[in-house]
N, CA, C and O atoms as CSV, one atom per row, in Angstrom:
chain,resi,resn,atom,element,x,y,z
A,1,UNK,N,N,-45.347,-4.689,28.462
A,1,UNK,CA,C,-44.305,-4.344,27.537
A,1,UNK,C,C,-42.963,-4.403,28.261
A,1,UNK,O,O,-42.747,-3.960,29.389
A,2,UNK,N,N,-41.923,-5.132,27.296
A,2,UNK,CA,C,-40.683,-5.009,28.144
A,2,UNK,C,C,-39.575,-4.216,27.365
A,2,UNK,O,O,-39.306,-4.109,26.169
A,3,UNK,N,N,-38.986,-3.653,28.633
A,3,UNK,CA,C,-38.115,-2.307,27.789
A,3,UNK,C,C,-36.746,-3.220,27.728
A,3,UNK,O,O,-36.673,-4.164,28.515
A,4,UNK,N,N,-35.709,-2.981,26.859
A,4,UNK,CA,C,-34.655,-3.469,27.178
A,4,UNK,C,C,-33.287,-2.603,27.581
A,4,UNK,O,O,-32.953,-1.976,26.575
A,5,UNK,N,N,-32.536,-2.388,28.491
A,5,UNK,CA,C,-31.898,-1.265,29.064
A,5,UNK,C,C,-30.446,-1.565,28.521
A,5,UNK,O,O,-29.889,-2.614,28.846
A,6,UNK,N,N,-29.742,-0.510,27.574
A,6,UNK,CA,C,-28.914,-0.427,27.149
A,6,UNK,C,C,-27.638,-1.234,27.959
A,6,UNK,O,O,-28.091,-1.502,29.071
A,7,UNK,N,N,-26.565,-1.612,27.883
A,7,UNK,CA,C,-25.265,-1.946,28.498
A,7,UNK,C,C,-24.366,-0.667,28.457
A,7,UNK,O,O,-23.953,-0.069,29.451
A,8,UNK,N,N,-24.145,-0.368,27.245
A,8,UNK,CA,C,-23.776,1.242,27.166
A,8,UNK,C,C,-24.741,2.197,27.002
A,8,UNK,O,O,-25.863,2.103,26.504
A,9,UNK,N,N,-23.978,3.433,27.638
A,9,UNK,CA,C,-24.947,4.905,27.130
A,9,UNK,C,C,-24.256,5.318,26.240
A,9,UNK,O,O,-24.689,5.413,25.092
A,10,UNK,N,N,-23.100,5.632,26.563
A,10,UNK,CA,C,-22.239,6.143,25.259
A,10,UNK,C,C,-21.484,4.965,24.267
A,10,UNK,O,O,-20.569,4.217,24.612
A,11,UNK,N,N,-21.958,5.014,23.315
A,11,UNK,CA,C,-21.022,3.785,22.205
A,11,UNK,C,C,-21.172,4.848,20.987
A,11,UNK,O,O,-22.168,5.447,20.581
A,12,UNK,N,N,-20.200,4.858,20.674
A,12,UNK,CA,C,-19.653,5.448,19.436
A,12,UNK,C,C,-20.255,4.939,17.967
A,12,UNK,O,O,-20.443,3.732,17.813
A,13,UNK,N,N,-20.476,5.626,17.174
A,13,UNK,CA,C,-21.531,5.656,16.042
A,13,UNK,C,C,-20.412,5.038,14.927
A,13,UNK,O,O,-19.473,5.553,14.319
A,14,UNK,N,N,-20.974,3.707,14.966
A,14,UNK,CA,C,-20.118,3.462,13.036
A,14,UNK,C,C,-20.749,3.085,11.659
A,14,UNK,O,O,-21.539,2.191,11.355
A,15,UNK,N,N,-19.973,4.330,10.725
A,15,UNK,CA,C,-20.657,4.494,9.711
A,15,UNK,C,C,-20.438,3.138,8.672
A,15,UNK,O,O,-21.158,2.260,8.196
A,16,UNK,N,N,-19.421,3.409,8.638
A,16,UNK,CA,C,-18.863,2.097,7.295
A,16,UNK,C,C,-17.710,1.019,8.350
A,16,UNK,O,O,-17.115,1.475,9.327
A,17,UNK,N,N,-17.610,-0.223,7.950
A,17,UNK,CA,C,-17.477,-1.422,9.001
A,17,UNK,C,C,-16.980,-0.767,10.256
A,17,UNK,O,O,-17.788,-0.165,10.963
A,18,UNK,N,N,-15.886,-0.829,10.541
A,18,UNK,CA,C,-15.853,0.008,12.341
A,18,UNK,C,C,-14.990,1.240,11.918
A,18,UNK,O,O,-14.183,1.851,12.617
A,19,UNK,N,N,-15.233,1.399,11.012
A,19,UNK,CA,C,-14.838,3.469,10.886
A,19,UNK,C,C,-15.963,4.447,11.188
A,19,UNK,O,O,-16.942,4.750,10.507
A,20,UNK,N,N,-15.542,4.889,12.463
A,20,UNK,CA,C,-15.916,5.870,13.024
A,20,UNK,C,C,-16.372,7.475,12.091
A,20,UNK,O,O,-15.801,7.680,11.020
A,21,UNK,N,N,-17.582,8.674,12.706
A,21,UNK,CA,C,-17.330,9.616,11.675
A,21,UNK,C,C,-16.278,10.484,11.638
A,21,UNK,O,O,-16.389,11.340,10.761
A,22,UNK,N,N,-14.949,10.558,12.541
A,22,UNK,CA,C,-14.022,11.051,12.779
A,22,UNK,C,C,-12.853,10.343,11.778
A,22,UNK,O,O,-11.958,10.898,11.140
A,23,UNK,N,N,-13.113,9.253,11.857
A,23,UNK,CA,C,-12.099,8.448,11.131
A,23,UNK,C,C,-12.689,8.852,9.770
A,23,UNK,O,O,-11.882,9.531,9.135
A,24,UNK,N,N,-13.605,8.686,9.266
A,24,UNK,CA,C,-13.510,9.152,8.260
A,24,UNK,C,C,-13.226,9.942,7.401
A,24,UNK,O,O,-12.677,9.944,6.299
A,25,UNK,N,N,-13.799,10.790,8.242
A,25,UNK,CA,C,-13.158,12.615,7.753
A,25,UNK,C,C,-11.994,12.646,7.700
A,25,UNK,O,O,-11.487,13.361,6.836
A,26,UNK,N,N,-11.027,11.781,8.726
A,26,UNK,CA,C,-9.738,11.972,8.130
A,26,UNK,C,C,-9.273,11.430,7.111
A,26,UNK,O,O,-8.348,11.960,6.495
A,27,UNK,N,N,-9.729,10.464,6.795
A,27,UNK,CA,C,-9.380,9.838,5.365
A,27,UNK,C,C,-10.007,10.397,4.480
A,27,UNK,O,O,-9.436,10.164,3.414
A,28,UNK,N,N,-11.153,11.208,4.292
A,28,UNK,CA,C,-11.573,12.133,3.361
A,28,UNK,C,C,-10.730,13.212,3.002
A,28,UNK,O,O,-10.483,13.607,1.863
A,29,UNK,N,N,-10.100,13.876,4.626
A,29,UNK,CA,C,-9.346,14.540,3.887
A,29,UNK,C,C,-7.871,14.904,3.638
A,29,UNK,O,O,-7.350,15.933,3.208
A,30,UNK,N,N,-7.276,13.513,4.122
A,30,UNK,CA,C,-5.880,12.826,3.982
A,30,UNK,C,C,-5.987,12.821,2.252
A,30,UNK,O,O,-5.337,13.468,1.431
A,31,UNK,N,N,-7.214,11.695,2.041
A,31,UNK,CA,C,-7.388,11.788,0.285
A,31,UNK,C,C,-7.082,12.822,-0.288
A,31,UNK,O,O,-5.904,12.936,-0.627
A,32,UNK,N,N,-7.795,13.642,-0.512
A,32,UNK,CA,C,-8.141,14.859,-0.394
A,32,UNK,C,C,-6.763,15.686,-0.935
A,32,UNK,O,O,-6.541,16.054,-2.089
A,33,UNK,N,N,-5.892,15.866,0.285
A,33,UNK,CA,C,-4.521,16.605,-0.025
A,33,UNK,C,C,-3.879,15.359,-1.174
A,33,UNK,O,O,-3.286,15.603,-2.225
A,34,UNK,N,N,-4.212,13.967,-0.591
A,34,UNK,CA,C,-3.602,13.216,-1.386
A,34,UNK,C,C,-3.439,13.370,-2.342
A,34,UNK,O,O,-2.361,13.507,-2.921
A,35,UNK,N,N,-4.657,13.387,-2.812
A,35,UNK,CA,C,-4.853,13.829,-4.734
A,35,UNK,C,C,-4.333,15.091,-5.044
A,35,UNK,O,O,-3.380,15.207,-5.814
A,36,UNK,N,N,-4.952,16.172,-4.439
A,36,UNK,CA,C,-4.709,17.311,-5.414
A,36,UNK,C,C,-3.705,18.038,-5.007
A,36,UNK,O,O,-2.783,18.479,-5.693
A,37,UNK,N,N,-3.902,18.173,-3.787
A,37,UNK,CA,C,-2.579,19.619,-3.543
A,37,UNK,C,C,-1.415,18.936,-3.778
A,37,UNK,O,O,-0.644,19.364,-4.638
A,38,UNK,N,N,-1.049,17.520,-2.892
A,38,UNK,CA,C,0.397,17.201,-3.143
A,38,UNK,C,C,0.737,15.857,-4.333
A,38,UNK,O,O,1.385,14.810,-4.324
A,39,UNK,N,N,-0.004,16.505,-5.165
A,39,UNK,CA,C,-0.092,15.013,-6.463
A,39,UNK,C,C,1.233,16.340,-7.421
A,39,UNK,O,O,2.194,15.719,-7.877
A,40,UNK,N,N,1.290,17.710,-7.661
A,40,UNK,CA,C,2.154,18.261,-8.111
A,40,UNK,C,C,3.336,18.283,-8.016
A,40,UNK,O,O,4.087,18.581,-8.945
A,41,UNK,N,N,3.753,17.914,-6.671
A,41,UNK,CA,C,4.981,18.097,-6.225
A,41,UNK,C,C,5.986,16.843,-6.185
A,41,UNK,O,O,7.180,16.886,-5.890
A,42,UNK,N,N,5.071,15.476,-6.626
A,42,UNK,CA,C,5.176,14.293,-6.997
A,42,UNK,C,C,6.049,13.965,-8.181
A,42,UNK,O,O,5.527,14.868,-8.835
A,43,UNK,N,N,6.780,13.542,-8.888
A,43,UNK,CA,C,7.030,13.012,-10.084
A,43,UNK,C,C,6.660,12.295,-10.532
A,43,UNK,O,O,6.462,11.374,-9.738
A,44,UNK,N,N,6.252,11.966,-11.921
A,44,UNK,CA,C,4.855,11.568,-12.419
A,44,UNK,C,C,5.633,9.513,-12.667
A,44,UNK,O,O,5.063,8.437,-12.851
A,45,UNK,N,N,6.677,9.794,-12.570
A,45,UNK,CA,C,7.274,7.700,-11.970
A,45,UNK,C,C,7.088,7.582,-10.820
A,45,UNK,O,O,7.135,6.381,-10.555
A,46,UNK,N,N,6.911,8.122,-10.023
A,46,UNK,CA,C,6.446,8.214,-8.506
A,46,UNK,C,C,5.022,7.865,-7.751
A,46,UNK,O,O,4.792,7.257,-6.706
A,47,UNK,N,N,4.266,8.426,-8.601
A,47,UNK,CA,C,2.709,8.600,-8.532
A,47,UNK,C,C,2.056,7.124,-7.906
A,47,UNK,O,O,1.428,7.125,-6.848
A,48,UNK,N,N,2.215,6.280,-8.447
A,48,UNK,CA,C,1.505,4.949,-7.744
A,48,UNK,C,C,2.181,4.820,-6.670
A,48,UNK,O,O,1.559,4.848,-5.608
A,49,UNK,N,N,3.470,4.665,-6.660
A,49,UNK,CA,C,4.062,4.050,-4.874
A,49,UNK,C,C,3.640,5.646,-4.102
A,49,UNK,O,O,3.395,5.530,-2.901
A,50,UNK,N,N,3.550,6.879,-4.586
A,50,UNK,CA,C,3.068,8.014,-3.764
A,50,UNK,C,C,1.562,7.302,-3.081
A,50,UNK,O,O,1.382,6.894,-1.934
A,51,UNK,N,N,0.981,7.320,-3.783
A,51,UNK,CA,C,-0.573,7.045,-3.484
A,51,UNK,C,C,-0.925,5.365,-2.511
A,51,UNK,O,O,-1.821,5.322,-1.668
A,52,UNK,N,N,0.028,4.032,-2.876
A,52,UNK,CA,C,0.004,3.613,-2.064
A,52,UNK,C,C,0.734,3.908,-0.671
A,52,UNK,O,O,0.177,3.533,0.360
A,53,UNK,N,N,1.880,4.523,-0.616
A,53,UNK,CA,C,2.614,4.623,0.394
A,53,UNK,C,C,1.380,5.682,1.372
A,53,UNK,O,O,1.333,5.433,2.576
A,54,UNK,N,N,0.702,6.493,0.980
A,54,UNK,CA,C,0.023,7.502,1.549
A,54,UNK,C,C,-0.881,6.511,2.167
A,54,UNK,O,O,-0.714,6.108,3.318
A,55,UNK,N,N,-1.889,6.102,1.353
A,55,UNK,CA,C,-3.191,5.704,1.223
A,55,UNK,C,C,-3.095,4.350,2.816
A,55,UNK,O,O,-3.994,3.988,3.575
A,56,UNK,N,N,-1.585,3.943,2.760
A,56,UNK,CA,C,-1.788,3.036,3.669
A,56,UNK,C,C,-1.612,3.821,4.878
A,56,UNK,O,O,-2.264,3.651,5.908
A,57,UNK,N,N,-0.278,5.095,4.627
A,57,UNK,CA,C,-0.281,5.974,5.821
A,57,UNK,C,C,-1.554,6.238,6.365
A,57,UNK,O,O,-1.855,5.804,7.477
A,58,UNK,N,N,-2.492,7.053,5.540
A,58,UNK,CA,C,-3.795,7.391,5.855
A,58,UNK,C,C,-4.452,6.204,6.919
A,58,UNK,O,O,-4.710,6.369,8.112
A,59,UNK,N,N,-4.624,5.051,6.162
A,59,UNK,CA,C,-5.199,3.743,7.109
A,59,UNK,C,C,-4.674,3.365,8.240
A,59,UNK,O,O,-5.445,2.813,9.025
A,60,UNK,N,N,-3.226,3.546,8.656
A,60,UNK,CA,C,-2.722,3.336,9.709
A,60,UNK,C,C,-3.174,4.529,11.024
A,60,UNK,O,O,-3.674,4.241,12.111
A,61,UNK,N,N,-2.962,5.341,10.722
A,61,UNK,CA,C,-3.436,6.561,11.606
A,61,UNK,C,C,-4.897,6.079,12.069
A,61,UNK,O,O,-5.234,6.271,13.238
A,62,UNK,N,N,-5.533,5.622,11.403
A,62,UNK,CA,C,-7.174,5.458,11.676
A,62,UNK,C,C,-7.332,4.105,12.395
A,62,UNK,O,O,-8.356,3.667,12.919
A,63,UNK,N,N,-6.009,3.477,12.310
A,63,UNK,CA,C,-6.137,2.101,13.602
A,63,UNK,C,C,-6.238,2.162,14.749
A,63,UNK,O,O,-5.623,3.138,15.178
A,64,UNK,N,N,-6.697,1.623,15.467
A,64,UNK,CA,C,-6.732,1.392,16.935
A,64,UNK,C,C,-4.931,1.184,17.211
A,64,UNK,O,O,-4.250,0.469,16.476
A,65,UNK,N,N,-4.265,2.091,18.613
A,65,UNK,CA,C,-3.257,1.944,18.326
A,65,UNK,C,C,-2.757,0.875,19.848
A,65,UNK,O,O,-3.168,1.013,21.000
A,66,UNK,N,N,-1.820,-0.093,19.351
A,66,UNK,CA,C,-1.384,-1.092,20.322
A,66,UNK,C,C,-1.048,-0.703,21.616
A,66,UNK,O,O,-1.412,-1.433,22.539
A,67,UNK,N,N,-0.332,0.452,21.889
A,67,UNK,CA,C,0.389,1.213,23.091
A,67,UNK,C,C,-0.964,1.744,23.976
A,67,UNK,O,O,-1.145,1.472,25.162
A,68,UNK,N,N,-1.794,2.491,23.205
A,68,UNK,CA,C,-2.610,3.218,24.357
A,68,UNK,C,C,-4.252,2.638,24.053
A,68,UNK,O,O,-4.807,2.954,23.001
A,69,UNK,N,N,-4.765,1.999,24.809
A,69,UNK,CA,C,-6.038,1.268,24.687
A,69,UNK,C,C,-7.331,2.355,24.050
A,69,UNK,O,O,-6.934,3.517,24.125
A,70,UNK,N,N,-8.005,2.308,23.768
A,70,UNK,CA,C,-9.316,3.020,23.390
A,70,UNK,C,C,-8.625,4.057,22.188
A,70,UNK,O,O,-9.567,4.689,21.710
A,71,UNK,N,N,-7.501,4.412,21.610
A,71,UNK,CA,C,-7.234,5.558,21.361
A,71,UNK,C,C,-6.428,5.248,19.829
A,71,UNK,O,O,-5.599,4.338,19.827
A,72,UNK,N,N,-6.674,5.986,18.584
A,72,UNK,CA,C,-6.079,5.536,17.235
A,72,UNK,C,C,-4.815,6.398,17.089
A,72,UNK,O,O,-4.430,7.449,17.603
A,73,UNK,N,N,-4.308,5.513,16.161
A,73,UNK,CA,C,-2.553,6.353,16.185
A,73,UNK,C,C,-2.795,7.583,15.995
A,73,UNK,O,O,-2.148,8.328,16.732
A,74,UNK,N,N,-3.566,8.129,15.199
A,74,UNK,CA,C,-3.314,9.395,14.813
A,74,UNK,C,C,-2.905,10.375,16.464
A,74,UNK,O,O,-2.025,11.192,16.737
A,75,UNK,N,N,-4.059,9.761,17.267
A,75,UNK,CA,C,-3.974,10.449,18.853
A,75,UNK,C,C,-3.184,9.887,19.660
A,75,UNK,O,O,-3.379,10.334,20.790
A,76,UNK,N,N,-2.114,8.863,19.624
A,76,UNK,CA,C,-1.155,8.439,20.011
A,76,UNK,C,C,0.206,9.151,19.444
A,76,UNK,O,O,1.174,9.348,20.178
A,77,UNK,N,N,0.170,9.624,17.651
A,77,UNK,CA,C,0.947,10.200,17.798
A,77,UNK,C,C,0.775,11.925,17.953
A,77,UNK,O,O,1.685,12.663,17.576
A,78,UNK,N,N,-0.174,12.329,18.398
A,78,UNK,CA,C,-0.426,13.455,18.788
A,78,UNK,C,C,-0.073,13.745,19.874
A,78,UNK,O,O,0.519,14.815,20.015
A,79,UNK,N,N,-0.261,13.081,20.761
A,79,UNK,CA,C,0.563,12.865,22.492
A,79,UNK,C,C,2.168,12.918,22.325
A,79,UNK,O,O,2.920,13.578,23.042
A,80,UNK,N,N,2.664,11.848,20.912
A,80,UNK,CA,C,3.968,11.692,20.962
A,80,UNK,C,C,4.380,13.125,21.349
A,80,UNK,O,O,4.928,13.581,22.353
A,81,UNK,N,N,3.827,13.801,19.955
A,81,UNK,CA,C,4.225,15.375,19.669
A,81,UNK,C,C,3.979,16.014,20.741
A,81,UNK,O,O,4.646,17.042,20.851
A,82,UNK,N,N,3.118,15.748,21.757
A,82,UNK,CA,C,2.532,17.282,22.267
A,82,UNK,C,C,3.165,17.095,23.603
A,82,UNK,O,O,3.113,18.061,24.364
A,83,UNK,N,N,3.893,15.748,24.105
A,83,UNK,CA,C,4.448,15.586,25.756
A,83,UNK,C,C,5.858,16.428,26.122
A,83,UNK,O,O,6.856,16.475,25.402
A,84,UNK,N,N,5.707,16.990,27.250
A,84,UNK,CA,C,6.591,17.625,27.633
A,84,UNK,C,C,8.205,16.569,27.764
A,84,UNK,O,O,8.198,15.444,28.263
A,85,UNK,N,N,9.178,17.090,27.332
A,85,UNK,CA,C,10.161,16.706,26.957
A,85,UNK,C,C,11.137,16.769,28.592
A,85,UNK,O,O,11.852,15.892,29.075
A,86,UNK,N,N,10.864,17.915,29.037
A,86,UNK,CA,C,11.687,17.945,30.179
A,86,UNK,C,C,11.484,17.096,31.473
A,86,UNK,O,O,12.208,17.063,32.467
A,87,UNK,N,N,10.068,16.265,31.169
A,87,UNK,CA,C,9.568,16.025,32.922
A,87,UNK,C,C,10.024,14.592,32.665
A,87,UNK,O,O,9.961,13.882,31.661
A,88,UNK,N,N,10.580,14.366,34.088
A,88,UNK,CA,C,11.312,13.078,34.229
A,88,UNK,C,C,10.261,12.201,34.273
A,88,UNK,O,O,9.114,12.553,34.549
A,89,UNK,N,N,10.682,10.760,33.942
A,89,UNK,CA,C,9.424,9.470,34.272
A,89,UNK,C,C,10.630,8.715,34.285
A,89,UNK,O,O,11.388,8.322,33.399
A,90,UNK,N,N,10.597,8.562,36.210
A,90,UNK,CA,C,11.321,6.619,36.375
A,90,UNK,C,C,10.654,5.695,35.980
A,90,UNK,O,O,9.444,5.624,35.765
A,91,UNK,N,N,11.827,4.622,35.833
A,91,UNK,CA,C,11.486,3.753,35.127
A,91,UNK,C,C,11.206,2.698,36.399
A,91,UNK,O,O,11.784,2.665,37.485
A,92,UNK,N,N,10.513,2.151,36.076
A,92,UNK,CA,C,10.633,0.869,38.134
A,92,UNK,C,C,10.566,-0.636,37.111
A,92,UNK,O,O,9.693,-1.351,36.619
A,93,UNK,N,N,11.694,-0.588,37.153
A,93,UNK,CA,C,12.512,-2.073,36.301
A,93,UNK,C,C,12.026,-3.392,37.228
A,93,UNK,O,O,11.537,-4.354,36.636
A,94,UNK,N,N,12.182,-3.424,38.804
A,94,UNK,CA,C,12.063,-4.404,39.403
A,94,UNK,C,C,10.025,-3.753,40.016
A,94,UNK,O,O,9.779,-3.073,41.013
A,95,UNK,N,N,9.485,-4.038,39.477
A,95,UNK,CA,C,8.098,-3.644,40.078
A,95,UNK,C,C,7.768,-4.967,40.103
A,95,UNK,O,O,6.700,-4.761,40.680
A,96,UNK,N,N,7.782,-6.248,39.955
A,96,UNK,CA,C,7.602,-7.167,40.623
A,96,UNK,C,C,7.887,-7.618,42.033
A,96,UNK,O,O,7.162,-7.908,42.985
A,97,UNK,N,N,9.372,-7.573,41.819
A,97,UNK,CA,C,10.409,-7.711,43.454
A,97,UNK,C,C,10.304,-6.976,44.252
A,97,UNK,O,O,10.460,-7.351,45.414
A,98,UNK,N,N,9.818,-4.844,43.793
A,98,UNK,CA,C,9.522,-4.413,44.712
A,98,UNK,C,C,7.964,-4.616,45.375
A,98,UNK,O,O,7.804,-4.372,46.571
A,99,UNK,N,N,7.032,-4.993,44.684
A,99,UNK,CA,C,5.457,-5.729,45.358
A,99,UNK,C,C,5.862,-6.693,46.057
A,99,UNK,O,O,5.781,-6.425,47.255
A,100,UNK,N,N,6.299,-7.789,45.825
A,100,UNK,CA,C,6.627,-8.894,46.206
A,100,UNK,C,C,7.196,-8.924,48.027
A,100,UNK,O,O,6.793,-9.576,48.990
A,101,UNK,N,N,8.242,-7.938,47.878
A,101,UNK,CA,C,8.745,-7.263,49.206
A,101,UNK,C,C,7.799,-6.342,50.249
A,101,UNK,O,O,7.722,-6.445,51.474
A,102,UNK,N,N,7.230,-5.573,49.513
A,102,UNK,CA,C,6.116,-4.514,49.891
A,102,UNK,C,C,5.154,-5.565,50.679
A,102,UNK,O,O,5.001,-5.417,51.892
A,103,UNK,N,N,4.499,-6.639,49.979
A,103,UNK,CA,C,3.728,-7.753,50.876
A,103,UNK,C,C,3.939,-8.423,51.694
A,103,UNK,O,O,3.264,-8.668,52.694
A,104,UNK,N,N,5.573,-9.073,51.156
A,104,UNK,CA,C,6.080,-9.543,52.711
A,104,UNK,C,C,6.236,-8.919,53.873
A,104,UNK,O,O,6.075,-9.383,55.002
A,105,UNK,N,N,6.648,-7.543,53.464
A,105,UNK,CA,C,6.550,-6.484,54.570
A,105,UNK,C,C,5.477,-6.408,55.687
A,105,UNK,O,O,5.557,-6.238,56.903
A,106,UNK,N,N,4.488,-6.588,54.866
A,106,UNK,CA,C,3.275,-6.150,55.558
A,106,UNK,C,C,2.126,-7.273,56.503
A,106,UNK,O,O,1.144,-7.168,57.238
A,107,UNK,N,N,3.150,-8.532,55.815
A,107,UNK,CA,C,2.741,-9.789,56.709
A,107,UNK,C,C,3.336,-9.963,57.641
A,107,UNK,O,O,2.842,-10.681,58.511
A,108,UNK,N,N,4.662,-9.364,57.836
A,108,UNK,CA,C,5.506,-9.564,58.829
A,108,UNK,C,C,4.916,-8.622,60.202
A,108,UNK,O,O,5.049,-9.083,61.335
A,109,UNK,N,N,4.436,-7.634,60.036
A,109,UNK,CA,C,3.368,-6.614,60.583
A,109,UNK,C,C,2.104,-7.025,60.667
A,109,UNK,O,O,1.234,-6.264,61.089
């Protein structure tokens, strides 16, 4: 008998085409407020562009997001929100020229 040995151990479970059960739930319950709680506060000429404008919001959050690999906007913009504001991050504009130098350096040695 031959066994066949996984490539992954951990791979993430998808329910409906590549929506995750996390992703879902949020669109369950993005819907959810969609419809009922904030369908009142709506004006009733409003109501369709409300529901598409949401409905796509909802779908975007649940994308894979371009900036941070493995990770969907919703948790990209959760980071936005949650990063400390005060801590500096240089920027290294020339990080080519400075490698570039760094190697010659070290051939010259």
């Amino acid at each position: 008998m031959k066994y066949e040995i996984p490539k992954e151990i951990k791979s993430p479970a998808k329910i409906i085409f590549s929506l995750l059960g996390k992703d879902l739930l949020i669109l369950l319950f993005g819907s959810l407020i969609l419809l009922t709680v904030m369908d009142d506060v709506v004006h009733s000429w409003l109501k369709i562009p409300y529901y598409v404008v949401g409905f796509g919001f909802l779908l975007f959050l649940v994308w894979n997001a371009p900036t941070n690999q493995g990770k969907k906007n919703y948790q990209a913009l959760y980071y936005l929100i949650k990063r400390k504001r005060v801590t500096y991050h240089p920027l290294d504009i020339h990080s080519v020229e400075n490698t570039e130098l760094l190697c010659n350096e070290r051939e010259r040695r």
